[in-house]
C-alpha positions in Angstrom: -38.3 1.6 -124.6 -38.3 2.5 -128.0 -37.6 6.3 -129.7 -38.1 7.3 -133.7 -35.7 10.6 -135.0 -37.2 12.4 -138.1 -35.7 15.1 -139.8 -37.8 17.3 -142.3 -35.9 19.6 -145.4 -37.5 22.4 -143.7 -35.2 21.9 -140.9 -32.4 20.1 -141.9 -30.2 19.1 -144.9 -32.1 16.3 -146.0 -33.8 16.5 -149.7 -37.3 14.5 -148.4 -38.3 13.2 -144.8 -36.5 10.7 -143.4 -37.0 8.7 -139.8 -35.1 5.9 -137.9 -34.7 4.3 -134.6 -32.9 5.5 -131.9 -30.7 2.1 -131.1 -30.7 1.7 -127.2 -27.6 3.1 -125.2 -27.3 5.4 -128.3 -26.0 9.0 -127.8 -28.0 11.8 -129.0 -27.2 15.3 -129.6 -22.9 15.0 -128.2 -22.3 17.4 -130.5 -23.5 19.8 -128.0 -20.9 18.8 -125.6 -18.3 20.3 -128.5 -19.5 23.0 -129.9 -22.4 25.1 -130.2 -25.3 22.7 -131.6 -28.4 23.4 -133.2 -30.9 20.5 -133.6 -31.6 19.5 -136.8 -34.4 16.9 -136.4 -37.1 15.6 -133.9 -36.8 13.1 -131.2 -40.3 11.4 -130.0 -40.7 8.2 -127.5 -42.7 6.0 -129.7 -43.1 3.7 -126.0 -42.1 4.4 -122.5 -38.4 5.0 -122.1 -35.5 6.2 -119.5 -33.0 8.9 -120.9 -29.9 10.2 -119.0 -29.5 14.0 -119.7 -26.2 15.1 -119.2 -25.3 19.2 -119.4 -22.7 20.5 -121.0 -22.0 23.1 -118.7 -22.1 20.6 -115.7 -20.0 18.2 -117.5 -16.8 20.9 -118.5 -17.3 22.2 -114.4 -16.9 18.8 -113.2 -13.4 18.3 -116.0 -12.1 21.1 -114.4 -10.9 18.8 -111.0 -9.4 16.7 -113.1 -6.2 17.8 -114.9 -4.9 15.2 -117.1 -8.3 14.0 -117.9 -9.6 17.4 -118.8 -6.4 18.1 -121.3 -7.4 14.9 -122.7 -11.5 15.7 -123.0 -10.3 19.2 -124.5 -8.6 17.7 -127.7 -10.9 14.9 -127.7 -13.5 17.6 -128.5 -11.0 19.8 -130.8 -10.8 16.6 -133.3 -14.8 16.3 -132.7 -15.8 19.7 -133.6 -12.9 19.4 -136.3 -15.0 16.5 -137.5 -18.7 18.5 -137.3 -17.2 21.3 -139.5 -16.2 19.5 -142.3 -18.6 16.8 -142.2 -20.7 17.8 -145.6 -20.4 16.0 -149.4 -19.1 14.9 -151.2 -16.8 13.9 -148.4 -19.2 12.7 -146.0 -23.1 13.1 -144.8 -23.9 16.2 -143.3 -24.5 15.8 -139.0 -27.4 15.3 -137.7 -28.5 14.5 -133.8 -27.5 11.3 -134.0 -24.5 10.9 -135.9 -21.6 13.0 -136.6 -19.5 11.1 -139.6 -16.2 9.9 -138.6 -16.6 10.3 -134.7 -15.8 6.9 -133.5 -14.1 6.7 -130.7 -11.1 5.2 -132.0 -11.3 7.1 -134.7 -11.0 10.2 -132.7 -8.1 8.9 -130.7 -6.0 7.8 -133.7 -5.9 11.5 -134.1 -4.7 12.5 -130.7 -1.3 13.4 -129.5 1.2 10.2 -128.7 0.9 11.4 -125.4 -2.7 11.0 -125.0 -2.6 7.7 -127.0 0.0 6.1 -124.8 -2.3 7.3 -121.3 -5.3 5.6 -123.5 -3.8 2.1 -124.8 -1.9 1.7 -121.4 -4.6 2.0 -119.0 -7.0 -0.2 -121.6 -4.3 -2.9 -121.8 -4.0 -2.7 -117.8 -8.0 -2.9 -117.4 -7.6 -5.9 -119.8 -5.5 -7.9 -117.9 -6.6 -7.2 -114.8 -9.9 -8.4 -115.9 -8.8 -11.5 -117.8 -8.9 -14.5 -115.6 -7.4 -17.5 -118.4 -4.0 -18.6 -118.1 -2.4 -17.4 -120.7 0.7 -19.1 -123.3 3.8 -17.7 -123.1 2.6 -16.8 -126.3 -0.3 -14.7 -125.9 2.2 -13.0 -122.5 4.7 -12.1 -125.6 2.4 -10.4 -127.7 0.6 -8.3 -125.4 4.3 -7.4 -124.0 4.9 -6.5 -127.5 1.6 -4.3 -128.4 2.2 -2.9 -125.2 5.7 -1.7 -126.3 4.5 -0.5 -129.3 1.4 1.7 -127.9 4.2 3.6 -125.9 6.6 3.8 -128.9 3.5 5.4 -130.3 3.5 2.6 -133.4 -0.1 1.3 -132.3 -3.2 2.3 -131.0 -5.1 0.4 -128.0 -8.3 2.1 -126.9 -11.7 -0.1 -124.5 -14.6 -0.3 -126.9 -18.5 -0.1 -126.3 -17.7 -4.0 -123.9 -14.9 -2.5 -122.3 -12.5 -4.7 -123.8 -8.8 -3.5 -125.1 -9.3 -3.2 -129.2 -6.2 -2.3 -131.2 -7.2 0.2 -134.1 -5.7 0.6 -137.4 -7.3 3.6 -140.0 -6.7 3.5 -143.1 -7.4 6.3 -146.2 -8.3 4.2 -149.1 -8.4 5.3 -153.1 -11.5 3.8 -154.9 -10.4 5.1 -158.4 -12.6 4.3 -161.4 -13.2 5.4 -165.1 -15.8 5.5 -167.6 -15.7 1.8 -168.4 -16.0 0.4 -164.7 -12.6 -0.6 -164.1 -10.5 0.2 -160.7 -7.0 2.0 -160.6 -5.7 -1.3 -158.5 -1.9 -1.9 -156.9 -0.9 -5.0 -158.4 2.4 -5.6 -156.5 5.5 -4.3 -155.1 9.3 -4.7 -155.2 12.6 -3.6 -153.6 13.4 -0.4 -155.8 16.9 -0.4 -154.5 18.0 -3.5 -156.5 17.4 -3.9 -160.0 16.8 -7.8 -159.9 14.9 -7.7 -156.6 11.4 -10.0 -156.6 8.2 -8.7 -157.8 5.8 -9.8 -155.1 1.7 -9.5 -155.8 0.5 -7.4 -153.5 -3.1 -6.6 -154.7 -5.1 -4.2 -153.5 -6.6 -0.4 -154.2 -4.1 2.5 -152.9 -4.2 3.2 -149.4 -2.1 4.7 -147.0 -2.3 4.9 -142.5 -4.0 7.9 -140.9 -0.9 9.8 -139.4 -2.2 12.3 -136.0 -3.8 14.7 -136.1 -4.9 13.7 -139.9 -8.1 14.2 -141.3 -9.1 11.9 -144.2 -8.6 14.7 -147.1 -5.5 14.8 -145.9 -4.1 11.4 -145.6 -5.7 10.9 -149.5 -3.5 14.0 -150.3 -0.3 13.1 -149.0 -1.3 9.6 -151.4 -1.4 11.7 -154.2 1.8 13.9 -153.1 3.8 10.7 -152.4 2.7 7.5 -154.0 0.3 9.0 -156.9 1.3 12.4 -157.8 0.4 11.4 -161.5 -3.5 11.4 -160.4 -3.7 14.5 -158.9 -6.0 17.5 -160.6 -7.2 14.0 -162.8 -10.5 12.4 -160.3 -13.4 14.3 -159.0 -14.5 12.7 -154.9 -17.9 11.3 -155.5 -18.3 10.0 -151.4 -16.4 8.9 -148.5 -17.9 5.1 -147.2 -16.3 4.3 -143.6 -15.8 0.3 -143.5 -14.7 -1.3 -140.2 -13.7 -4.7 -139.7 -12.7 -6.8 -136.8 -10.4 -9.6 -136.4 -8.6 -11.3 -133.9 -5.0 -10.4 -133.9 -2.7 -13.1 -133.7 0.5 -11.5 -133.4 -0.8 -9.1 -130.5 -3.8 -11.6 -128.9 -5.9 -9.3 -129.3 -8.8 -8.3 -131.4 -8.1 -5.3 -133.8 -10.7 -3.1 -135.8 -9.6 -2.0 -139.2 -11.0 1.3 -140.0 -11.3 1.9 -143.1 -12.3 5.6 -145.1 -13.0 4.5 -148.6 -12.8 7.3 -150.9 -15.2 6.7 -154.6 -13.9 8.7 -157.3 -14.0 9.3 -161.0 -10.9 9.3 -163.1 -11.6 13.2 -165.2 -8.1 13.4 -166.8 -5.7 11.4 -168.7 -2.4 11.2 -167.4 1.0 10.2 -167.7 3.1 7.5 -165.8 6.4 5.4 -166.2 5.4 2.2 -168.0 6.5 -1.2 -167.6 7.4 -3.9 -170.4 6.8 -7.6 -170.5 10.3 -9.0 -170.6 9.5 -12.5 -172.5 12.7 -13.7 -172.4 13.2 -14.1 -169.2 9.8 -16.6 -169.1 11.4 -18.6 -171.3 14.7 -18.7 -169.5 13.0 -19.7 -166.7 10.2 -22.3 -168.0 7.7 -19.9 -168.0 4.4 -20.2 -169.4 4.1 -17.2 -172.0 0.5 -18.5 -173.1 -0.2 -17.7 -169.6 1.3 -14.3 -169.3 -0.4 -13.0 -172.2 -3.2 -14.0 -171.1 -2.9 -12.2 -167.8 -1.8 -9.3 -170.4 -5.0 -9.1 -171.8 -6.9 -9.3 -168.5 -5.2 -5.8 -167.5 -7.1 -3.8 -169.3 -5.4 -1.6 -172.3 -2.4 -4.0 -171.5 -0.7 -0.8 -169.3 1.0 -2.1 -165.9 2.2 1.5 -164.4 5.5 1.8 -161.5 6.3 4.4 -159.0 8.9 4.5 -156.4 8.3 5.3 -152.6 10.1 5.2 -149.9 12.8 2.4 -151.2 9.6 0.3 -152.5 8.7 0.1 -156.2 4.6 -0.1 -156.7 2.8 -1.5 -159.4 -0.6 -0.2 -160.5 -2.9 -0.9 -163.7 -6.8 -0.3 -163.8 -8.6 -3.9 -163.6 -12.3 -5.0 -164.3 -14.0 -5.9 -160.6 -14.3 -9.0 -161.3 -10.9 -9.6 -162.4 -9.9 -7.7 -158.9 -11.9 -10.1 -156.9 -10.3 -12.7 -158.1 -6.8 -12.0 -158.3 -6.9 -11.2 -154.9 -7.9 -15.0 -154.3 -5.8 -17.6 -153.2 -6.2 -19.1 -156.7 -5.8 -15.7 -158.5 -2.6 -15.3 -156.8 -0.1 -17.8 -158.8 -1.4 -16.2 -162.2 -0.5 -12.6 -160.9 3.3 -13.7 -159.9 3.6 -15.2 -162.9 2.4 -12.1 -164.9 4.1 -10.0 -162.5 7.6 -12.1 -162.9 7.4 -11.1 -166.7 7.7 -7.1 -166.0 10.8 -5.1 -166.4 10.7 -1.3 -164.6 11.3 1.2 -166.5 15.3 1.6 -167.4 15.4 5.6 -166.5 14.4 4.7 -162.4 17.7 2.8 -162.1 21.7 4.2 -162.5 24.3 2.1 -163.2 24.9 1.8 -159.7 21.7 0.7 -159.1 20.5 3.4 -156.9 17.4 5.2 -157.5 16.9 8.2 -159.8 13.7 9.8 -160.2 11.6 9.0 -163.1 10.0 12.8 -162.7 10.2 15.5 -165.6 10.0 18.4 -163.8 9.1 20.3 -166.7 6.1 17.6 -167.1 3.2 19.5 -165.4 1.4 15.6 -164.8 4.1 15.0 -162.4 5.7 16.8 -158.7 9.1 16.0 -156.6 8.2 13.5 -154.0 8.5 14.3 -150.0 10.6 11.1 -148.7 9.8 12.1 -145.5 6.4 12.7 -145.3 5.9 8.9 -146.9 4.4 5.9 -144.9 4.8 2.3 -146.1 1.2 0.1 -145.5 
């Protein structure tokens, strides 16, 4: 059967009236089971329909019989009422009886305890091969051995999806910087900031960084800042959070894994200051570079600046590019262009002794800048 929500700005935080279809098997109204829910819109059966009522107060009486899976339904609903709370702009949509932003199920166990993540991506991995009936290569036997190894080392995530099929589950905080003219704060590349001569690899993409436990999105993008991009911080104003998911067959592991993604759109407010690379021209032509070509790529970064950090014993390279010139660069045929443009940079001199250890590149007296936590940073 078929069944329309509505919600009305008399009754809910919506600025005109607004209606949808309830999508079969859907949940409505879960929040109840977490917390204590007032309705916010209107559910009608637009044909004849069956719906399963379940109570709340049945439901925690019957998780009472059941130790280990009623400490795992508690925090389950801990990081879903956390997730009701703060679920408001410019971060996310407010709740409504349908959807709570953020709530997916993996979503909610990538922010469990490693205990509860190990019981989780075990027993899926065991439902998965007990239900597989292909032969599989020695192969695919190796990969799941080693997802399975690293589910209880508490380095991945394996939970049964909607099919009841074993999903690994990656989330991601992502920075979707821009300023006034349209063009993205963008990663260009990385490097090993231990050795002065090391390779400057392209690596293009916007800022991002893994969801640690018990991490909302707020404050994965903070420890960013704190760690990878403390130059940016007090300078961008959040203007929405967009949650992306794709899915793609792992090959490593054999099995398929969803990216989730938390985009986070925001406007550059404040200028700011940042260690600055140089083209080094000479050693293009010591090498049979093409210069035409590197200026060239010069000109494409827009204002010419190519920014570098230090994190974790990797050296990042940022710039803000047009979209279209970050579409393609992250092509197969932008790629030879950005190596070559990235081959002409020389880091800063002040982020390496004579030893060729590190040395912050911080002013502490420089309020644009703060200390970074080497312990709290995650490599993506």
């Amino acid at each position: 059967g078929k069944c329309n929500y509505s919600q009305e700005p008399e009754t809910s935080a919506v600025v005109e009236a607004s209606a949808t279809e309830v999508e079969q098997f859907a949940w409505m109204c879960e929040s109840a089971l977490w917390s204590e829910w007032t309705h916010v819109g209107t559910a009608e059966a637009a044909t004849p329909l069956q719906m399963l009522a379940l109570s709340a107060e049945s439901f925690w009486e019957a998780l009472h019989s059941h130790i280990v899976i009623n400490a795992m339904a508690l925090e389950y609903g801990q990081s879903y009422h956390k997730r009701i709370v703060v679920a408001k702009p410019p971060h996310a949509c407010f709740p409504t009886d349908l959807e709570v932003p953020f709530t997916d199920h993996g979503d909610l166990v990538c922010s469990m305890t490693k205990d509860f993540q190990e019981r989780i991506g075990v027993l899926a991995l065991n439902c998965m091969e007990q239900k597989s009936t292909k032969a599989r290569t020695q192969s695919a036997m190796k990969g799941l051995a080693k997802l399975r190894k690293e589910v209880i080392d508490g380095r991945s995530v394996v939970v049964l999806n909607g099919s009841g099929e074993a999903e690994r589950v990656v989330s991601v905080v992502v920075l979707s910087l821009t300023r006034s003219d349209g063009c993205a704060f963008v990663q260009l590349g990385k490097c090993d900031a231990g050795t002065a001569d090391s390779e400057n690899v392209p690596d293009c993409q916007l800022p991002a960084i893994k969801r640690q436990r018990s991490e909302m999105t707020s404050d994965a993008l903070q420890r960013l800042l704190s760690t990878k991009l403390p130059f940016l911080e007090d300078n961008f104003e959040i203007d929405n959070v967009e949650n992306l998911v794709e899915t793609k067959e792992s090959k490593e592991f054999g099995v398929r894994t969803r990216y989730m993604r938390k985009v986070c759109h925001a406007r550059l407010t404040g200028d700011f200051e940042a260690p600055e690379c140089q083209v080094f021209m000479e050693a293009l032509e010591s090498d049979g570079g093409d210069i035409d070509m590197t200026q060239k790529m010069q000109r494409r970064i827009r204002g010419g600046v190519v920014y570098y950090l230090e994190a974790e014993g990797k050296g990042f390279f940022y710039a803000w590019l047009h979209p279209m010139d970050l579409a393609r660069l992250r092509t197969l045929a932008g790629e030879p262009d950005l190596k070559l443009w990235l081959s002409s940079l020389q880091r800063p001199l002040n982020l390496v002794d004579q030893e060729g250890k590190e040395e912050s590149c911080l002013d502490s007296h420089d309020p644009h800048f703060t200390d970074f936590d080497e312990s709290a940073l995650i490599s993506i």
